[in-house]
PyMOL CGO cylinders between C-alpha atoms (Angstrom):
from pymol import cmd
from pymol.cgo import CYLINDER

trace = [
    CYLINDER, 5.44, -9.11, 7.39, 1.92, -10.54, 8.14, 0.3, 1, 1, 1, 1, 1, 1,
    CYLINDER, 1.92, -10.54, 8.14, -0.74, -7.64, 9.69, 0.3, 1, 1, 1, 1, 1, 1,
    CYLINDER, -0.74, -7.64, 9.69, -3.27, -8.68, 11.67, 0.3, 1, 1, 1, 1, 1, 1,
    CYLINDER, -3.27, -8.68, 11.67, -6.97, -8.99, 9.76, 0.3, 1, 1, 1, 1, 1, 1,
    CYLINDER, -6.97, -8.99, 9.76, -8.39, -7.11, 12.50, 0.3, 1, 1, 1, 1, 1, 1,
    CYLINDER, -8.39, -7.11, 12.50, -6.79, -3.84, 12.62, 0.3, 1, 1, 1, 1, 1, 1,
    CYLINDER, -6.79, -3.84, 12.62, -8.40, -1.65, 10.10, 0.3, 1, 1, 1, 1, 1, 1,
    CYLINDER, -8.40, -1.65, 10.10, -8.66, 1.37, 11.48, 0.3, 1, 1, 1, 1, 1, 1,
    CYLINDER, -8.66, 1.37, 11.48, -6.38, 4.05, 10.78, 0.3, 1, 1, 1, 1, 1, 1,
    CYLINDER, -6.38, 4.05, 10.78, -3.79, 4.10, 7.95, 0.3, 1, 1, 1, 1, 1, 1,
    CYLINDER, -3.79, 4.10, 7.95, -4.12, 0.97, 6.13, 0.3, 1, 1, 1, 1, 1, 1,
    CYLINDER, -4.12, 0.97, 6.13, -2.82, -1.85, 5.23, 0.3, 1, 1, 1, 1, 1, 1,
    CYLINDER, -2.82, -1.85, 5.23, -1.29, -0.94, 1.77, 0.3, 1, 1, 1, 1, 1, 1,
    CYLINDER, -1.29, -0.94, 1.77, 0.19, 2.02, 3.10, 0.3, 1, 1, 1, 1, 1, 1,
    CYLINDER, 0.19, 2.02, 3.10, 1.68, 0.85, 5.95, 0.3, 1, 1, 1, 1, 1, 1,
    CYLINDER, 1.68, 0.85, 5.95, 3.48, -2.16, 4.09, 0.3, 1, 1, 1, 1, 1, 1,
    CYLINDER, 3.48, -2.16, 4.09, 4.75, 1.25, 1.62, 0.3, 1, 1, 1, 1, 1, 1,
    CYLINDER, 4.75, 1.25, 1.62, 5.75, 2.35, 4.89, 0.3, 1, 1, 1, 1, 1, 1,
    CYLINDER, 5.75, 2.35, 4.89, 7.53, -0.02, 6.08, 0.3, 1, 1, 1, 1, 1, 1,
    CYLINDER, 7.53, -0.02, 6.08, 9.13, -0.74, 3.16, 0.3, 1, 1, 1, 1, 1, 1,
    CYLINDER, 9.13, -0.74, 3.16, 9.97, 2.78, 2.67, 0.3, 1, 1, 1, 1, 1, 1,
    CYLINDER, 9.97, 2.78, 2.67, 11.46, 2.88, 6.32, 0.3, 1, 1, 1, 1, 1, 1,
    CYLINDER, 11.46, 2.88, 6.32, 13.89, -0.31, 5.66, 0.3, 1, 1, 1, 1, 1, 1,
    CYLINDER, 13.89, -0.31, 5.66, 14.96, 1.56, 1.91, 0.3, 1, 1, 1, 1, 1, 1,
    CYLINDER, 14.96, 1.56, 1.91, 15.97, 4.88, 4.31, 0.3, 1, 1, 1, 1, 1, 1,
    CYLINDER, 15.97, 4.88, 4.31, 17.84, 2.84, 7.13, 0.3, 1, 1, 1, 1, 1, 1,
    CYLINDER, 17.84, 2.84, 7.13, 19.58, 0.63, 4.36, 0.3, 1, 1, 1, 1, 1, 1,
    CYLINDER, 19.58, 0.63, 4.36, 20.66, 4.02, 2.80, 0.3, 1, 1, 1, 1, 1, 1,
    CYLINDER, 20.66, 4.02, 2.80, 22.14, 5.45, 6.29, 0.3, 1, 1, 1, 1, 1, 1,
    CYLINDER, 22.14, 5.45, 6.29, 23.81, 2.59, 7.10, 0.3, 1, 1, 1, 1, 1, 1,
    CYLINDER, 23.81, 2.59, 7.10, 25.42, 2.87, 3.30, 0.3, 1, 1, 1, 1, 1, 1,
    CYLINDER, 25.42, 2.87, 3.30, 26.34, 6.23, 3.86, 0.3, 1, 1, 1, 1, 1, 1,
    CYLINDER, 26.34, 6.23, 3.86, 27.79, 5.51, 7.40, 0.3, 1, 1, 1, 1, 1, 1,
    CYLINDER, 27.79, 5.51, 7.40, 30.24, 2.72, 5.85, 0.3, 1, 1, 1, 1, 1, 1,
    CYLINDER, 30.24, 2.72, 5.85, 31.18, 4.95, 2.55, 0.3, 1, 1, 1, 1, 1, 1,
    CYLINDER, 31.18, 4.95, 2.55, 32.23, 7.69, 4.98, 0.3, 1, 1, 1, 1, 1, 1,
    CYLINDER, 32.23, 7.69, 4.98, 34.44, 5.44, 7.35, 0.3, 1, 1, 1, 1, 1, 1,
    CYLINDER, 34.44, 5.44, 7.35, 35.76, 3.97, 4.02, 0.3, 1, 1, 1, 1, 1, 1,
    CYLINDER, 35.76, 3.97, 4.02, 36.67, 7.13, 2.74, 0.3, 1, 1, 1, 1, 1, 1,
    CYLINDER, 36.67, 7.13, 2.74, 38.49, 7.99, 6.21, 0.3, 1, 1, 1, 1, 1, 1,
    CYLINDER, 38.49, 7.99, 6.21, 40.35, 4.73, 5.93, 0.3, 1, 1, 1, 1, 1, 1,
    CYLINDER, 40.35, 4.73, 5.93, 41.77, 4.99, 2.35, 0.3, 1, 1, 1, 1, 1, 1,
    CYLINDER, 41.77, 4.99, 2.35, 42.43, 8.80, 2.90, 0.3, 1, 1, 1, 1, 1, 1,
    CYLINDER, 42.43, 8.80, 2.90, 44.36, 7.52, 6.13, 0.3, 1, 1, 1, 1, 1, 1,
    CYLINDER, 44.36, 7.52, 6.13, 46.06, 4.69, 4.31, 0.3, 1, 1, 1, 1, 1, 1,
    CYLINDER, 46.06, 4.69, 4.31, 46.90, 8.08, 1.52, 0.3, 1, 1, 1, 1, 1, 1,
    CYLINDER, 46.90, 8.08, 1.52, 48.68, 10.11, 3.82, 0.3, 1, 1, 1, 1, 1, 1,
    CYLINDER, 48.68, 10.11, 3.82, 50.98, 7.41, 5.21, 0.3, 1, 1, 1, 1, 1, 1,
]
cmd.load_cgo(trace, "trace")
């Protein structure tokens, strides 16, 4: 992700690269989570039959 030279005011640009970064690690992890969960409903399903 490229930030433009210009805006230096506020937060930064190391720490909002740390933030973004951070942000993709947490969605990455939710979607994970979201997709283990239905999984686990599936084989369960598939279990009982």
């Amino acid at each position: 992700m490229k930030w433009k030279p210009f805006e230096q005011r506020g937060v930064g640009i190391k720490r909002a690269t740390k933030l973004v970064e951070t942000a993709k690690k947490s969605i990455s992890i939710q979607i994970g989570l979201r997709f283990a969960k239905c999984e686990m409903d599936y084989l369960l399903g598939q279990y009982a039959l």
